[in-house]
C-alpha positions, 0 to 999 in steps of 0.5 A: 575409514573410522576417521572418515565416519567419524567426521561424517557422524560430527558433521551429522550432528552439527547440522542436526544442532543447527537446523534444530536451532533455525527451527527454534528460532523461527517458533519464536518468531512474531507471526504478523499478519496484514490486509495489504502488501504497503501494511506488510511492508511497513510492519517488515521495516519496523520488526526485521528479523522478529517477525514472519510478516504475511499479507493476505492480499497479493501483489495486484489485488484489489481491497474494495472487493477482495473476498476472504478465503478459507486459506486466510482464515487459516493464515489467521487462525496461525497469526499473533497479531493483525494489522489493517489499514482502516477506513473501510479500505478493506471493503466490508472490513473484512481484515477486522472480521477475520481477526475477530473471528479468530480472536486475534489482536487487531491493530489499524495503522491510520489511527488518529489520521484526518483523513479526506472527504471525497464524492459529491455533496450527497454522498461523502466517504472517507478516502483510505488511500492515506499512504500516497503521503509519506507524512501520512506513512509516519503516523502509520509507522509510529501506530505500528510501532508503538502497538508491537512495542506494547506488545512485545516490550522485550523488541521496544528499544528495537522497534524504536530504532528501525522505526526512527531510521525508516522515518527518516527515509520517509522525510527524505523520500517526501523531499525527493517527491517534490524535487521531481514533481518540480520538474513538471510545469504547475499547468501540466500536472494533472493526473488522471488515473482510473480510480480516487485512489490519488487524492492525498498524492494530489493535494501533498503534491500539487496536482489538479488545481481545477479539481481542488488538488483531488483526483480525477478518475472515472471511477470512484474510491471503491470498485466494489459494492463500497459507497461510491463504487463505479462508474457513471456516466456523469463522472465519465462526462466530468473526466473527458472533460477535464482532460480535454480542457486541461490539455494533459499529455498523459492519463495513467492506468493502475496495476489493480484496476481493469485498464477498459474504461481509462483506455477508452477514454484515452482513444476518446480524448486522443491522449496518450497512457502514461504507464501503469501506477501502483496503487492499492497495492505494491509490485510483485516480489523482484519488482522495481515496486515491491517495497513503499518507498520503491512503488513511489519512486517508479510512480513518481518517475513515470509521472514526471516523465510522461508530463514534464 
């Protein structure tokens, strides 16, 4: 019997010990907090371990009109430090805004980025949607990066090495893309989807000569109260048009948008939808698309599936 409690009681102490020092460990855990589920995967590879990484939105949500909540103000408030796409990705900058509010430290990955030009002549915005380039994911990768490591020195020699190895899985993810896009006749590869979240996919890659290598949608970059939100009639003209000059087999929907208008368009013009891309934001947790790289190699396969 005493040998019984005894080993209970060492038992006891043991997992009190240890639970304890899990409880410690995770104290002292960076809490990072980012706008996007892409910006949150990024911070993941490069911190490992180090950090507990959150990101405000959820898998499906949309950043042009997603509205802040008390929970994430809260979420905030908790955090170390915040990293935010920039360029009016977050419509309103709403991530520089709770960061601001409660005082935190705010890193924006597409520093230093030349980002595109879309809309027409009269009304010109910057395209957010920069990490459809993996070359363009670099530059975030290497913001972050050197960001955390300023810091957080005691992690540099780390946040270097696992910022080194995912930049190589970033070149040899661009290599892949353009072998499988390869795949696609230069006269076939146009992708319409339903808003300009594509156009650094399109002119990296090669889609929409007719349309200087941008995207084709009927909705522009912002479906919120952003310049140029919506859909109108002209654009919606400009779209059915393309398409049907172009002969495309295929228009594709996104997982954050609402599929109505593009469904309509493809009963109209009489073609097919593709499948549904991941677009501002990755797949749930347990997706095919729950990391960068995965969204883009299920985007990839499914557009050159649907238009080879």
């Amino acid at each position: 019997m005493r040998r019984t409690v005894l080993l209970l009681l060492v038992c006891y102490i043991a997992f009190t010990v240890a639970g304890s020092a899990m409880a410690m460990a995770d104290k002292t855990r960076i809490k990072v907090v980012a706008s996007t589920t892409q910006i949150a995967d990024f911070a993941r590879q490069i911190m490992g371990d180090t950090a507990e990484v959150v990101s405000i939105l959820a898998p499906g949500a949309d950043p042009h009109t997603y509205q802040p909540t008390p929970d994430d103000v809260q979420i905030v408030l908790q955090a170390d430090i915040c990293i935010e796409n920039g360029i009016h990705l977050e419509g309103k900058s709403w991530m520089a805004t709770l960061a601001k509010d409660a005082e935190k430290p705010l890193i924006t990955a597409t520093t230093g980025l030349q980002p595109l030009e879309i809309g027409d002549d009269d009304q010109k915005v910057l395209d957010p949607h920069a990490w459809f380039s993996p070359k363009n994911v670099a530059l975030y990768v290497n913001n972050i990066t050197k960001a955390m490591a300023g810091y957080y020195p005691d992690y540099k020699a780390e946040y270097q090495a696992r910022s080194k190895l995912y930049l190589q899985q970033l070149r040899v993810l661009d290599a892949w893309i353009r072998e499988q896009v390869n795949r696609i006749p230069p006269q076939r590869r146009i992708l319409v989807t339903t808003h300009d979240a594509f156009n650094y996919f399109c002119r990296e890659y090669k889609f929409n000569a007719s349309n200087d290598f941008l995207s084709i949608a009927p909705v522009g970059w912002s479906t919120g109260a952003e310049v140029g939100a919506g859909i109108t009639p002209e654009r919606r003209k400009m779209v059915v048009k393309s398409i049907k000059e172009s002969g495309s087999p295929a228009i594709f929907v996104e997982t954050t948008i609402n599929p109505k208008q593009i469904r309509e368009i493809a009963q109209e013009t009489g073609v097919a939808i593709g499948g549904e891309l991941y677009s501002d934001s990755m797949g749930p947790k347990g997706s095919a698309g729950e990391t960068y790289i995965g969204m883009m190699r299920e985007n990839v396969l499914l557009i050159v599936n649907a238009l080879k």
